[in-house]
N, C-alpha and C positions, 0 to 999 in steps of 0.2 A: 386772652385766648386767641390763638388764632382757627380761623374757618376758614372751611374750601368753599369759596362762592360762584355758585353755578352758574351766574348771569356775568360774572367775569374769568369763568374758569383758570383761576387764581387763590390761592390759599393767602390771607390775609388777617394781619392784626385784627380782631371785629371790634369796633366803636358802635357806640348807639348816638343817634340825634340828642338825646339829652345826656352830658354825660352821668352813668348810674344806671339810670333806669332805661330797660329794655322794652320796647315796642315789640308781639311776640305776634302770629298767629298761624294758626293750625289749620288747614281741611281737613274737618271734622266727616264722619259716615254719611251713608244715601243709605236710610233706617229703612230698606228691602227686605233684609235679609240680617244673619247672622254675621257679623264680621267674620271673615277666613283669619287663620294665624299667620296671613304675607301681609293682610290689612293691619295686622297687628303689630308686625314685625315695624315700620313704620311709624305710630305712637310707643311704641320702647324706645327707639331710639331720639325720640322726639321728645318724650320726656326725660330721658336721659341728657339731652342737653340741657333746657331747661333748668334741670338741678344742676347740672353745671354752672351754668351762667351765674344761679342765686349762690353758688358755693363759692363762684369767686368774687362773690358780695354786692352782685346785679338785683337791681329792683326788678322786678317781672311779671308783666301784665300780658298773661296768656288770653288769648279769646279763640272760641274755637267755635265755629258753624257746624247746625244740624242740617244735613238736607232731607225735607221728608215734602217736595216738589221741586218741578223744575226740571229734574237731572233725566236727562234721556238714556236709553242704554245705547246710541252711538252720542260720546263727546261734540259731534257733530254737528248738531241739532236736528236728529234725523231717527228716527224709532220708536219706539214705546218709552213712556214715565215711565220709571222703574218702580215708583211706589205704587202706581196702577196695575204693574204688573204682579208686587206683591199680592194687593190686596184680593185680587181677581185667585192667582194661587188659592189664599186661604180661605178665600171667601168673608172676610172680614172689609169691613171700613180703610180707607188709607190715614188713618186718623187711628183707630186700632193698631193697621201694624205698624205706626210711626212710633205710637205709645209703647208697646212691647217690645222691637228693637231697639230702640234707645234705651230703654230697660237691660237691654240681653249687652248692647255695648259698653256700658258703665259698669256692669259687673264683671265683663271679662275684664276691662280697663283695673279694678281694684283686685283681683284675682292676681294679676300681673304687676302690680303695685307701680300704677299710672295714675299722678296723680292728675286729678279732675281741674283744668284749665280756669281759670279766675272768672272768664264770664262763657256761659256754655248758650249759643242763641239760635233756635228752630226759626229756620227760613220764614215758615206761614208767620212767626209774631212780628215778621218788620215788613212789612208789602210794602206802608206807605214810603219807607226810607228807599226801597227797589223804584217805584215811581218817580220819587223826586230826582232821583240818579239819572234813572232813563229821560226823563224831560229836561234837566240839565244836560244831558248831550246832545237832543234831537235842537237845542236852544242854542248850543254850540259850535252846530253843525258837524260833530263827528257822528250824527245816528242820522237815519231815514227812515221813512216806515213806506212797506213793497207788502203786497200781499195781503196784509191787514193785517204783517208782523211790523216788530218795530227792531231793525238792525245796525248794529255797529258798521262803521265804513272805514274799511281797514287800510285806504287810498289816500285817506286824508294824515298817514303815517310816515316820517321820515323811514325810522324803521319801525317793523312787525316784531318779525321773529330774534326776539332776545336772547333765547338758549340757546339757539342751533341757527347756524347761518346756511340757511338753506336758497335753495336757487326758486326765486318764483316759480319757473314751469315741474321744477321738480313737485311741487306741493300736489301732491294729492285735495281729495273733497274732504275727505275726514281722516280720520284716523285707526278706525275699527272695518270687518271686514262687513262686508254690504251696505256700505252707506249707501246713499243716493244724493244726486244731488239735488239743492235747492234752489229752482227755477225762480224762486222770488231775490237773491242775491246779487248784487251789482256786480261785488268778486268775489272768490271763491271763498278768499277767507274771511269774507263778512260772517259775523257769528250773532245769532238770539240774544237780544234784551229784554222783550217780551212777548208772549206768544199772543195774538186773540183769534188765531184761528189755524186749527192743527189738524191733521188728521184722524184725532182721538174725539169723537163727538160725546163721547162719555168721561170725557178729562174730568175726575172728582173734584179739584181743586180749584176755584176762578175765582176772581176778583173785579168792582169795576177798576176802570183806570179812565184818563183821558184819551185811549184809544180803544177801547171798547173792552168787555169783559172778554177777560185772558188770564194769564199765570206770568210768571217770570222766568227767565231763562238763566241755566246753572249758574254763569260767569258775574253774573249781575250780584248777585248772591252778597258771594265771599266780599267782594269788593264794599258793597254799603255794609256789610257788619262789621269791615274793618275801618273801615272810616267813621261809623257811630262808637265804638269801643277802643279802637286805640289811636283813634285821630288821624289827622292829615297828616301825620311823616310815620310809619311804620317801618320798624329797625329789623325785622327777620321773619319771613317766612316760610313757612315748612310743609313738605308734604310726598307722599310718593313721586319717583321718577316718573313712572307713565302720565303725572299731572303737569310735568312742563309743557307740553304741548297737547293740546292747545290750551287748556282749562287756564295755567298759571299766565300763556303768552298774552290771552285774552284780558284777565284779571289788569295787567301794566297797561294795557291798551286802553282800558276806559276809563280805569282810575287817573292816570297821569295827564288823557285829555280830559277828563271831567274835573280835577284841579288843577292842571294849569304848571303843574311841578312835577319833579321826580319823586315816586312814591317808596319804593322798597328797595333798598341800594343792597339787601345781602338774601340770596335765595339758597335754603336747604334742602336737599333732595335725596330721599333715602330710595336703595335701590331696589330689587326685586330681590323677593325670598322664591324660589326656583324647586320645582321637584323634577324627574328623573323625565315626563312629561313636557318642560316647560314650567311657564309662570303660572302659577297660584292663582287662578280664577274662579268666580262665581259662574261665567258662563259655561265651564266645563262639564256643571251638573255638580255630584259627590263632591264636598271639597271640606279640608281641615279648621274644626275650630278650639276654642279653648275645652267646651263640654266634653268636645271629641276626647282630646287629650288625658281628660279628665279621668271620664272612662275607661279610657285602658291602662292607668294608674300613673300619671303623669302628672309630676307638679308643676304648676303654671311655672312659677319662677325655676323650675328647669328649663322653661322656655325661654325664659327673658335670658339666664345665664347663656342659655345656648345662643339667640340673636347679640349678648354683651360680647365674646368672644371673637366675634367678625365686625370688619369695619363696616360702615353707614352705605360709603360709598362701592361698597363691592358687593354682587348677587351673593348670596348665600343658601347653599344648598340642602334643602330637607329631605332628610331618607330616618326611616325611622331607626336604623343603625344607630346613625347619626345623635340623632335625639338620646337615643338609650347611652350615649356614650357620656353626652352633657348632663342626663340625670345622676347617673355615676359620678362624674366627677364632682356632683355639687352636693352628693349628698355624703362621699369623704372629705368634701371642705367642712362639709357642717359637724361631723365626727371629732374633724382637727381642732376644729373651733371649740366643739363641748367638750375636749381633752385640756382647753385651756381652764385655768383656775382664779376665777372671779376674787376679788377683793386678798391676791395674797401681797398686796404692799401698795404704797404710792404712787399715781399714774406720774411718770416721766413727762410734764408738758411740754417739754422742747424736745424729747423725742418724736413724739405726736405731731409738732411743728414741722419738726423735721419732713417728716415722713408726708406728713398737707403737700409741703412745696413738692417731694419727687413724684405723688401722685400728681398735682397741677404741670408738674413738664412733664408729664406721659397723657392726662386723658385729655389736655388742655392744648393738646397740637392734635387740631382739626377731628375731635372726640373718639378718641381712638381709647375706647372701652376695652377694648382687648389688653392693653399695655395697664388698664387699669385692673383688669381681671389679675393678670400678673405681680401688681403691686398686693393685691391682696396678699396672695404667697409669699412674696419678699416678708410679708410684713410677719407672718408666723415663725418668719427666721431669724427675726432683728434677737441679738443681746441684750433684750429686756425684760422685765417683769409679764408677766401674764396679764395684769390689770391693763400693762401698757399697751399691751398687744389689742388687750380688745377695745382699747378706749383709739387706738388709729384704726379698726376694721368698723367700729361703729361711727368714726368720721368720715371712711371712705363710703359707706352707704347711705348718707344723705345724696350723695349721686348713684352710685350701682341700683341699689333698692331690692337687694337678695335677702332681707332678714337673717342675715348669717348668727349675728348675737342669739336674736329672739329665738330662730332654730335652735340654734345651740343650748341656748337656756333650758330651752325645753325637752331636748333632748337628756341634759344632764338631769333634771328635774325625774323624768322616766327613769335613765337608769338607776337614780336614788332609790325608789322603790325594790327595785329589785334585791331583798335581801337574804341571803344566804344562812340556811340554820345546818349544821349538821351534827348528828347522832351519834352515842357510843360508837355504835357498827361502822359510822361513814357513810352511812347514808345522808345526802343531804338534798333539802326542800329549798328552795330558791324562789320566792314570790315578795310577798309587799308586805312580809311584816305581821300579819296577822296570825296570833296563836290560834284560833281558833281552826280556821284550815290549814294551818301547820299540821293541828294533830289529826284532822280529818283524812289528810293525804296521806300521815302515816299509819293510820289508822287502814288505811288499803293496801300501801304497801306489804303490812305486818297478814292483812288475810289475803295478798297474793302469795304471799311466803309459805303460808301454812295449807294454800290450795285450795284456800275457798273463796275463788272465782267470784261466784254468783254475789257475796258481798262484796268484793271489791268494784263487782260492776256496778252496785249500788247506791256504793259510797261515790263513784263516780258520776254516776248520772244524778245524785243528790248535787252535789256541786256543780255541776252542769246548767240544772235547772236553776243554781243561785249566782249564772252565771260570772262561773271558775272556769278555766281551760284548763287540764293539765295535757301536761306536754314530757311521756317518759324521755330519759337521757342515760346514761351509763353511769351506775352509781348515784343517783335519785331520780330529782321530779322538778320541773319548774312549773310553776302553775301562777295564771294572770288573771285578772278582770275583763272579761269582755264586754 
């Protein structure tokens, strides 16, 4: 496979340190709030690679961080805990709503048919692994402790800034708008290991430490759960664009002085999902999520189709046009698909073969989903059986993950029901088979014919209440189970 790797803005063969098996990890949610569908857009394509990797026969040890402390709302180290600021919201525990959105994230995650990462680890269960981190750096001399925090020293760096070669005086204090800055830093871009004393005197969350009861700081985080879970050489990590800087620049800063080696040689960075507004935020107030979607009749996996369609690395734009356009078209893929004819001959396995390799030279240069959405169609056009057809759309969805079969199946399954009787006259009753409201239907028909109304409304509101729909048409009646 080759990837586009952000920390050498280069598309390149990807290797892992072991060969096989892939060292994975994810930035996981800050459990505040409800994920938006841009936070989403993100873990699609995140685990779309993923099943890439394992499609082209990669062992894969995903691990993914919960944050539910730590995470300020400026990246900064400068604002409110965002889970204090939840919990003050609802007037609940930060422990409640850490519980209920991690709840509300897992289910949009399966809604979306993302699969759930090999080891999933809330911040608060590893304090001690954040402590021995931080003490091995202030031991190292890359940490100091100012203020009666304990800070990273970002001087003690050949280089800092990984992603972006920026000019020292151009650097800003943070990165959000009203930070402030923090008079306890040596340079600017020293950043929080751990907090013991903030301006939140109600901070829910403390711990002791060897520097006095405190919390940890976001960047600390990521870094000891990935070195408890995927060890000291990590092969790929991923996560929205706005977390190269600083979150992920920070992340290589203390992992690599805190062991002594180079830690993650390949970075993936999914880009912004965009509305007509700007980027998809929570701090906008009103903002889109899967429930939203839901509500006004949107299948998840219209969503995911619609983010598979665009590259990783390019913004992609939400307008609900938009949207309406990728529910359409995936719900005439799932049409095309239930028009195909299950078990009519032998599946072709070196067609299927075939068809693996042209799908791997399309999503397999730098996960270019889109080319793979494409292979899908090709595939409804190949010279082959229908068995064969769906036996390559069901291999290319171990990576897509659109349920197109499963749809399809069940779509066919429905239409089956619907069967069609019709009468001397031509009249004909079009439902699922049942004599019994066959005759009941005609049975209304024959007393709307003869003008007596008042039974026929009868006979309808009887089926009604055993709920039946009928549905007149031109020359009969279709009638269903609701």
């Amino acid at each position: 496979m080759y990837l586009y790797n952000s920390a050498t803005h280069r598309k390149d063969l990807f290797t892992a340190h072991t060969p096989g098996r892939v060292e994975m990890y994810t930035c996981g949610p800050t459990v505040y709030h409800f994920a938006h569908i841009g936070n989403l857009r993100s873990y699609i394509m995140e685990d779309a690679l993923e099943k890439y990797l394992r499609y082209e026969g990669f062992e894969v040890n995903r691990v993914m961080n919960i944050t539910d402390v730590g995470h300020l709302s400026s990246d900064a180290d400068t604002g409110e805990d965002k889970m204090l600021m939840g919990a003050r919201r609802e007037h609940k525990t930060v422990m409640e709503i850490a519980q209920f959105y991690t709840g509300a994230f897992f289910d949009d995650c399966r809604k979306l048919n993302i699969r759930t990462p090999d080891t999933v680890q809330p911040a608060t269960g590893l304090i001690p692994e954040f402590i021995e981190m931080v003490q091995g750096l202030l031991d190292k001399g890359y940490a100091y402790i100012a203020g009666g925090n304990v800070y990273f020293d970002t001087s003690r760096l050949q280089r800092y800034h990984v992603f972006f070669d920026h000019d020292e005086e151009d650097l800003q204090v943070g990165v959000r708008e009203g930070v402030e800055e923090d008079l306890s830093k040596r340079n600017k871009n020293d950043f929080v290991l751990w907090f013991t004393r903030s301006k939140f005197e109600d901070q829910a969350l403390k711990w002791d430490s060897p520097w006095g009861v405190g919390y940890p700081g976001w960047h600390i985080e990521c870094s000891a759960i990935s070195l408890k879970y995927n060890g000291e050489y990590l092969d790929l990590h991923c996560g929205g664009i706005d977390n190269a800087f600083p979150h992920h620049t920070n992340e290589i800063a203390q992992s690599e002085s805190y062991l002594g080696h180079p830690w993650c040689p390949w970075w993936f960075h999914v880009h912004h999902l965009n509305t007509g507004d700007g980027k998809m935020s929570k701090s906008k107030g009103e903002f889109l999520t899967v429930s939203l979607l839901e509500q006004r009749g949107y299948d998840p996996l219209a969503y995911r189709f619609f983010c598979l369609q665009s590259h990783y690395r390019k913004a992609l734009v939400f307008t609900w046009e938009n949207l309406d356009n990728a529910q359409g078209a995936y719900r005439k893929l799932i049409a095309r698909v239930a028009a195909l004819r299950p078990g009519d001959g032998p599946v072709d396995e070196a067609a299927v073969a075939a068809q693996r390799e042209k799908f791997k030279g399309a999503v397999g240069n730098d996960l270019n989903t889109s080319l793979g959405i494409t292979a899908v169609y090709d595939a409804l056009k190949l010279a082959v059986n229908d068995a064969t057809k769906l036996a390559v759309l069901d291999d290319f969805d171990r990576v897509l993950s659109l349920d197109l079969t499963k749809k399809a199946a069940a779509k066919r399954a429905e239409d089956a029901k619907a069967i069609a009787a019709t009468d001397a006259s031509g009249f004909t009753v079009t439902g699922e088979g049942d004599p019994e409201i066959d005759a009941l239907v005609r049975a209304r028909a024959e007393a709307k014919k003869a003008g007596n109304f008042a039974e026929a409304d009868r006979i309808r509101d009887e089926l009604r209440k055993n709920g039946v729909e009928l549905t007149d048409v031109p020359g009969g009646v279709i009638w269903k189970r609701v």
